[in-house]
N, C-alpha and C positions, 0 to 999 in steps of 0.2 A: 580330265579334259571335258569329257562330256557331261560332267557331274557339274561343273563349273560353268558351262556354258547353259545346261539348265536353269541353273538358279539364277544368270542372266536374266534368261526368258522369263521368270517369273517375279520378278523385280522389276524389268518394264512392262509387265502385265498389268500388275499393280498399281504402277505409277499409269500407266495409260488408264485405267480406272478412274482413275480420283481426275484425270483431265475432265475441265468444263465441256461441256458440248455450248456451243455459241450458232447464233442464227440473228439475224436483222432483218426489219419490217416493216413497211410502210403500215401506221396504221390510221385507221378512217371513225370517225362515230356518225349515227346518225339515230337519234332520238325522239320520242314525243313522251311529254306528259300529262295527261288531261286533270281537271280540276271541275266538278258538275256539284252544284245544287239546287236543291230546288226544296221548299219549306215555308210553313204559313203561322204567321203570329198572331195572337189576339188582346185586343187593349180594347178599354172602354173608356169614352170621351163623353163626358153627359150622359144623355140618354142614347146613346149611338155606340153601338159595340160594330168594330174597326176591324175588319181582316183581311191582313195584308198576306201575298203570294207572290214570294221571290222564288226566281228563276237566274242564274249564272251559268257561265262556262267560262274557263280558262286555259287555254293552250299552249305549252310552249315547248317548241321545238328546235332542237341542236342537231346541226350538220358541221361538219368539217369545211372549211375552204380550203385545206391540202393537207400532204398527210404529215404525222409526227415519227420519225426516225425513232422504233423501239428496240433493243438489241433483248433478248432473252436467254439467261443462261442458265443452264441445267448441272448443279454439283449436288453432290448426295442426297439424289434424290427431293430435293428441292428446285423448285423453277422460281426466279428473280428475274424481274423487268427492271431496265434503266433507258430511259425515267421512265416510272411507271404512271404517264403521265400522256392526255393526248392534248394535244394544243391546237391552235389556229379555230375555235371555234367558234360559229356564230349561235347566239342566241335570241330567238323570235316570242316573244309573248304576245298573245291577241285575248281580248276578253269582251265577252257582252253578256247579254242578259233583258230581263224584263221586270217589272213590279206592276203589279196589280192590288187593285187596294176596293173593297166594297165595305159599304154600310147599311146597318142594319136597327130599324128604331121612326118612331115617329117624328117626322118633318128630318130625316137626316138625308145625303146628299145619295148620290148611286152610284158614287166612286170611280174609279178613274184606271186606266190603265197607259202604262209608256214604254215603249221599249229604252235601252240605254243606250248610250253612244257608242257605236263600235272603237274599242281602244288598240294600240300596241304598243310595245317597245322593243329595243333590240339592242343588244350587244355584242359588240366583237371581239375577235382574239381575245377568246376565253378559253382557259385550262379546266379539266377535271383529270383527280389522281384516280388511280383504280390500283386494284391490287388484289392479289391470290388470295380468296375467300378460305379456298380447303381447294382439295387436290381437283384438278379439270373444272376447276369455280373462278370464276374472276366476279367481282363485285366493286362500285363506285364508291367512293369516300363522300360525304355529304358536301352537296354543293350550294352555293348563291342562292337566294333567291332574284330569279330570273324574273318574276312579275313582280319586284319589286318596283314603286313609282306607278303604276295603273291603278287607278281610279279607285276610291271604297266606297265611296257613296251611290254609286249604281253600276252594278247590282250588287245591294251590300250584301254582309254577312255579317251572319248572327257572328257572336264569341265563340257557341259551336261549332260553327263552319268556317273560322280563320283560321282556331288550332291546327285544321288538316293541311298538311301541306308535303303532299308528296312529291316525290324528288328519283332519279336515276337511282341512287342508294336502296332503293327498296325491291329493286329485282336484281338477281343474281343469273348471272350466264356460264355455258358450260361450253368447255376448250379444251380437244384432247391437246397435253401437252407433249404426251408422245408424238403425236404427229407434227408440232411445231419445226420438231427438228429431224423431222424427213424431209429430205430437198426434193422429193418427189411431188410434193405437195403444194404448190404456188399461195394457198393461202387458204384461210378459215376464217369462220365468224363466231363468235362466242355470243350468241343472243338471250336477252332477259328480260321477262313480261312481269307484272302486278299488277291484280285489279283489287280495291278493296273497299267494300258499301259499310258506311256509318249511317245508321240509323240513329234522326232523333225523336226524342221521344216528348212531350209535355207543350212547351210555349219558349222554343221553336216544333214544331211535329214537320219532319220532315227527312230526304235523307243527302245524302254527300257521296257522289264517285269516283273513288282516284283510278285513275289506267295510266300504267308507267308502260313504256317498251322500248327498248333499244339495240342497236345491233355493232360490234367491233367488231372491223374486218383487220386482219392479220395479213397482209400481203409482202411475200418475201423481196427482201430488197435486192 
């Protein structure tokens, strides 16, 4: 009898084992990603050698307008979100900048300077997926471009300075998952910063700053 009712016990030990642990969560984003150059080219027109100095900034910024229902489950030592996804989001792009232009050469002009029009755009109810980088990591999936539609012709950019285009995808944030499913714990934030300077070098000479950062709040449901 009691040899039999052990091996009970340890048969729903096991099975209580392999049970999912489950937890639900409001969750929230709010982001910025910056976009900076600044770079000076040089052309010759006549006798008039031309040097131009661009200046840009680009902004855009993602907040939530309310939260997205995440449920998080824990089986063999794996952690899966459904959806792994936050929605309701708005996106803000603002950009400006300046061009400066001198000449240099007999009978040429003294060149000219302007700032550009201040721009923006915005979009709403926008998704971005995220998903378990590596263990206590969450990381974004590549998103939109957000300053998609603003302006190119002031403050342009060079070919070198279009490629850059940094995005929430390039910082990774850290989330004890152990503590997701402590009910002790009302909530957490998985936050994730990037800075990274491209230097260029020749005709453009100049350099490019991306600053990514953002923050996921985990708020239990």
């Amino acid at each position: 009898m009691f040899a039999g009712a052990s091996a009970l016990a340890s048969v729903q030990a096991a099975e209580a084992g392999r049970v999912a642990s489950r937890a639900r969560f409001n969750v929230t984003l709010t982001a910025q990603v910056t976009k900076t150059w600044d770079y000076v080219t040089n052309h010759q027109v006549g006798e008039c050698a031309i040097t131009t100095q661009v200046q840009g900034s680009r902004v855009v910024t993602l907040r939530s307008v309310r939260p997205t229902i995440v449920t998080a489950t824990s089986s063999g030592g794996r952690i899966r979100f459904s959806p792994a996804v936050v929605r309701f989001v708005t996106a803000r792009a603002r950009q400006g900048g300046s061009v400066t232009t001198t000449e240099r050469g007999l009978g040429c002009g003294r060149g000219m300077h302007f700032d550009c029009a201040k721009s923006q755009r915005a979009y709403t109810n926008q998704s971005l997926t995220f998903f378990r980088s590596r263990r206590n990591e969450i990381s974004f999936r590549r998103t939109r471009d957000f300053a998609s539609g603003l302006p190119t012709t002031c403050p342009p950019e060079a070919l070198e300075v279009r490629v850059e285009r940094p995005g929430v995808h390039q910082a990774q944030g850290e989330l004890s998952e152990r503590d997701l499913f402590n009910r002790g714990i009302r909530f957490q934030t998985a936050s994730g910063s990037f800075v990274q300077t491209t230097t260029l070098e020749g005709d453009p000479d100049g350099k490019v700053i991306a600053r990514v950062s953002w923050s996921l709040t985990f708020r239990r449901a």
